[in-house]
N, C-alpha and C positions, 0 to 999 in steps of 0.2 A: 231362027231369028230370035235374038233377046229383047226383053220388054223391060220397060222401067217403070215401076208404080213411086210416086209423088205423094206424098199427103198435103191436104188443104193446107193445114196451116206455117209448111215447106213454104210453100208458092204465097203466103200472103207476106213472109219473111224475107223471101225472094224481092218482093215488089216492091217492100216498104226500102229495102235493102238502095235500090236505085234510083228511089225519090230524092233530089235535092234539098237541101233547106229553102229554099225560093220553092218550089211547089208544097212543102208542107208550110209553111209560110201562107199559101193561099188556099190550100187547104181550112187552116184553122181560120182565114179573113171570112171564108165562104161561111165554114160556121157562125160567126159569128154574126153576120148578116143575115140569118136566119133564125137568131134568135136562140140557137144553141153556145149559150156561153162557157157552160162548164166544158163543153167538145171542145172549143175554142181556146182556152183555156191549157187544156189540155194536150194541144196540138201546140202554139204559140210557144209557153213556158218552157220545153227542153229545148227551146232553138236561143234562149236568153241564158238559161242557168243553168248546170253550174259554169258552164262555156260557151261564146260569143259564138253562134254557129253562123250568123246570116252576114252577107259577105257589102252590102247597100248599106249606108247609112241612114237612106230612106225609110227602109223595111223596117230596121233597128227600132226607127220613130214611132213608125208606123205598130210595130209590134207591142210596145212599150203602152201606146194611145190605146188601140185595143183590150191587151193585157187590163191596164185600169178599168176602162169603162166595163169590160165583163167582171172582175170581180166588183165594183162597186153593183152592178144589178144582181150578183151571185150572194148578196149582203155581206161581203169581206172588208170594210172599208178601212182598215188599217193595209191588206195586199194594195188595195185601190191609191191609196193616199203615195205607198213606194212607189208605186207605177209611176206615177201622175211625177214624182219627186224625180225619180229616173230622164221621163221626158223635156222637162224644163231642164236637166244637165246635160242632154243632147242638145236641146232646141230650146233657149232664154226663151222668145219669142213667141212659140207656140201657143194658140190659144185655142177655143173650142169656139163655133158661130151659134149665135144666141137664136138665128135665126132657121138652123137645119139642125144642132142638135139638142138634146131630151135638155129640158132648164136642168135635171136635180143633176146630172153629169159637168152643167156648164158651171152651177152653184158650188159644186164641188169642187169640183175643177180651182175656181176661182180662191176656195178658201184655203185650200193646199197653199195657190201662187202665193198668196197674202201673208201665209205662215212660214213661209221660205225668203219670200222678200224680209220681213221682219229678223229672223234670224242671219241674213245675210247682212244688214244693216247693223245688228249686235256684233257679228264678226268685223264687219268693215271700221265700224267704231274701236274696238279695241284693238282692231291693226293701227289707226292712226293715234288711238293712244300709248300703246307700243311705240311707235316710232316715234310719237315724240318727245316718248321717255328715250329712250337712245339716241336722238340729238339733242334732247338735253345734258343728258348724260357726255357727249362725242364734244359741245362746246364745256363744258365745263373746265376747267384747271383745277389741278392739283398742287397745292401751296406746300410747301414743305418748310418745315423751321427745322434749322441746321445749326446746333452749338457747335462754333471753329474753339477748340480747345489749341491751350499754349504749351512747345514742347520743351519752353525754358522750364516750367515750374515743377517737374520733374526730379528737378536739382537742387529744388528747398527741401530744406529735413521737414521733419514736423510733422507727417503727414501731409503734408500738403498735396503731391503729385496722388497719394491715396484717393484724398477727398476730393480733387478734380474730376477721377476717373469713376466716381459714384463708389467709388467701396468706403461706405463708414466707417463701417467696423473694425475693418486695416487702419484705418488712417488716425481714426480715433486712439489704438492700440500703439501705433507710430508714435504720433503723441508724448503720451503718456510716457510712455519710454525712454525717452527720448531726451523729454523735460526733466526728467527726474534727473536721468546722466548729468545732461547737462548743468543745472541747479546744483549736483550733487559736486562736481565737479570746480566752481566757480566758486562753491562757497567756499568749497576745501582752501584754495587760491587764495581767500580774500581774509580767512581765520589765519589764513599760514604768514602771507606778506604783514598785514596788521600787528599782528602778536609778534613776530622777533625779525621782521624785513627781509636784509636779502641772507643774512647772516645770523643765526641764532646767538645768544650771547651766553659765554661758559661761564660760568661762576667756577670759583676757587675756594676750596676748603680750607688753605690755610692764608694766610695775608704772606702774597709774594715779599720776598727781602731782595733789597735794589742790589744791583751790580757794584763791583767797587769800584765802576769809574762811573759811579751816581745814577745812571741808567736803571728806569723801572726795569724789576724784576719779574722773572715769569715763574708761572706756576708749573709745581713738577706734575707729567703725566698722572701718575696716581692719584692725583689729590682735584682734577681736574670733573664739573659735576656736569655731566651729557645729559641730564634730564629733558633741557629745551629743545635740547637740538636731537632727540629720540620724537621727540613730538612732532617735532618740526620734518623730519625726515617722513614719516609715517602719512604726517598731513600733504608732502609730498606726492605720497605713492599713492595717495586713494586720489589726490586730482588728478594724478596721471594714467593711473587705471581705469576711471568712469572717465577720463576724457576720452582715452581709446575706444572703450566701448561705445558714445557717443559715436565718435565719426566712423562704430564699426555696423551701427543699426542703421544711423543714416546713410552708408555707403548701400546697404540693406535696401531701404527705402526706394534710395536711386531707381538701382535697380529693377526692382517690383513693378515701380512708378511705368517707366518705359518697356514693362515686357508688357504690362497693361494698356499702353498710352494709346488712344484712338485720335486722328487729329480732328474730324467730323464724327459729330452724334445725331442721328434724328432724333428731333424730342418733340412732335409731332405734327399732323396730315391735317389739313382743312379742303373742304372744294367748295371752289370761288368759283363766279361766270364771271367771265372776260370782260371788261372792258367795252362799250362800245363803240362800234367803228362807225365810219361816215364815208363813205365814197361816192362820188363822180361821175356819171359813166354814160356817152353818148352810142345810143343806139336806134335803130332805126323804129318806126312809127306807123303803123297801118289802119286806116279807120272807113267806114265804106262810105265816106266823103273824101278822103286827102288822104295821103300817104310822103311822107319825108323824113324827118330822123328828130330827135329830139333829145334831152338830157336831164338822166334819171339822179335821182340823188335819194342814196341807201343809208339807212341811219338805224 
C-alpha cells in the first residue's frame, strides 16, 4: 500500500486556495471587529486592489467603510481619507452614526465629505462656466465683410484692374508705363499736326518758272528741300511706335488684371450676438392650488 506525506504549509495553500472572496471578506470583517486592524487590512485590501475581487456591491461598501476606519486607527490618514473618497463614489449618501460610531472616525469622516463636496462644487462651477462659454460661443454670429469687386475694370489700362486686385506694385509699374507711351505718343501727334498739318510743306531751291500757258510753275525733283517732311515722317513713326506699344502693355495689363481678378474678397471677420428675439408661447401651468395653461412671453 502507497502513502502520501503532505506538508503543512501544502494544505494551508490548499485551504486558502478554496476560500471565496465573500468568506475572506469576513474573515478580515471578523478582524476587524476585534480590533486587529492591520490583519484586517490585510485580508480586505487584495479583494479591492489591484482587482475588483468581491462580486456584492454591498461588500464593496462595506469593504471600502472598514478599509478607512482601520487605516485611520492604524494612523495612515492620507490611505484613510482614499477609502473614505472611494466610499462616498459608491454611496453619495453614506454616512457614519454619531451615535454607535468612534466621534474621531465620524469627524473624519465628515471632513473628507466636506472636502469633496467643495471640490465637486469647484468642478460643477467650471462646467457651467464651460458651458456657457459654448453657448455663448454656439449664439454668437459671424459677420463677414465681403469687398464684391468689378470685372469691367479689368479693361482700364493704367493699372487700374492691378490696383483693384491689391497688387501695387504691378499696377504702379502699369502705370508708369503706360503714361509715358501714351504721353509719348500724343505729344509726337500734337508737335507733328501743329508744325506742318496734314501735309508738310516742301520748299523749292530755285524760284519755279510759270508754264507758257501762264500756269505756276513746278519745282524740279532735285531742287525740291524734304527737310519738313523727314521730320514730319520721323515724328510719324515715333507716335506710331509708342502707340503700339501702348495698347501692347495695356493689352498686357488686360490680361494680368483677369488671370488675377477675384470677384469677392474677405477683408475681415467680427462676432456679433444676434439680435434679440421675443416669442409667444402658450403652455400649460401647474401649481399645487390650480393647474390650467397660460402664455409665456420670451424676450
Amino acid at each position: 500500500m502507497m502513502g502520501f506525506a503532505i506538508s503543512a504549509p501544502a494544505l494551508v495553500i490548499a485551504a486558502l486556495a478554496v476560500v471565496g472572496p465573500s468568506e475572506e471578506f469576513q474573515r478580515g470583517r471578523t478582524a476587524f471587529l476585534r480590533g486587529e486592524y492591520q490583519r484586517a487590512i490585510n485580508t480586505i485590501q487584495p479583494l479591492l486592489y489591484p482587482d475588483l475581487r468581491l462580486e456584492s456591491e454591498d461588500e464593496v461598501i462595506q469593504a471600502h467603510r472598514l478599509l478607512g476606519v482601520a487605516y485611520l486607527f492604524e494612523k495612515q490618514p492620507e490611505m484613510a481619507r482614499k477609502e473614505f473618497r472611494k466610499l462616498l463614489e459608491f454611496d453619495p449618501d453614506f454616512r457614519f452614526d454619531p451615535l454607535l460610531d468612534p466621534p474621531r472616525v465620524v469627524d473624519f469622516f465628515n471632513e473628507v465629505m466636506r472636502e469633496q463636496k467643495s471640490e465637486l462644487n469647484d468642478i460643477d462651477v467650471r462646467l457651467k462656466k464651460r458651458e456657457a462659454a459654448l453657448a455663448r460661443r454656439k449664439v454668437q454670429i459671424l459677420e463677414r465683410r465681403i469687398e464684391r469687386r468689378s470685372f469691367g475694370l479689368n479693361f482700364v489700362p493704367f493699372g487700374v484692374g492691378q490696383f483693384q486686385n491689391q497688387q501695387q506694385r504691378k499696377g504702379w509699374a502699369f502705370l508708369g508705363v503706360e503714361a509715358a507711351l501714351a504721353v509719348t505718343s500724343i505729344g509726337a501727334f500734337v508737335v507733328n499736326f501743329g508744325s506742318y498739318g496734314v501735309r508738310p510743306f516742301r520748299a523749292c531751291l530755285d524760284m519755279p518758272l510759270p508754264h507758257p500757258d501762264g500756269s505756276a510753275g513746278t519745282c524740279a525733283p532735285d531742287r525740291i528741300v524734304h527737310s519738313d517732311e523727314n521730320l514730319s515722317r520721323d515724328l510719324t513713326r515715333v507716335q506710331v511706335a509708342s502707340g503700339g506699344l501702348f495698347f501692347a502693355v495695356a493689352l498686357w495689363g488686360v490680361v494680368d488684371a483677369i488671370r488675377n481678378f477675384q470677384g469677392e474678397v474677405t477683408i475681415g471677420e467680427t462676432l456679433a450676438e444676434p439680435p434679440p428675439t421675443t416669442s409667444l408661447r402658450l403652455g400649460p401651468i401647474l401649481t399645487p392650488l390650480a393647474e390650467g395653461a397660460a402664455l409665456t412671453l420670451t424676450f
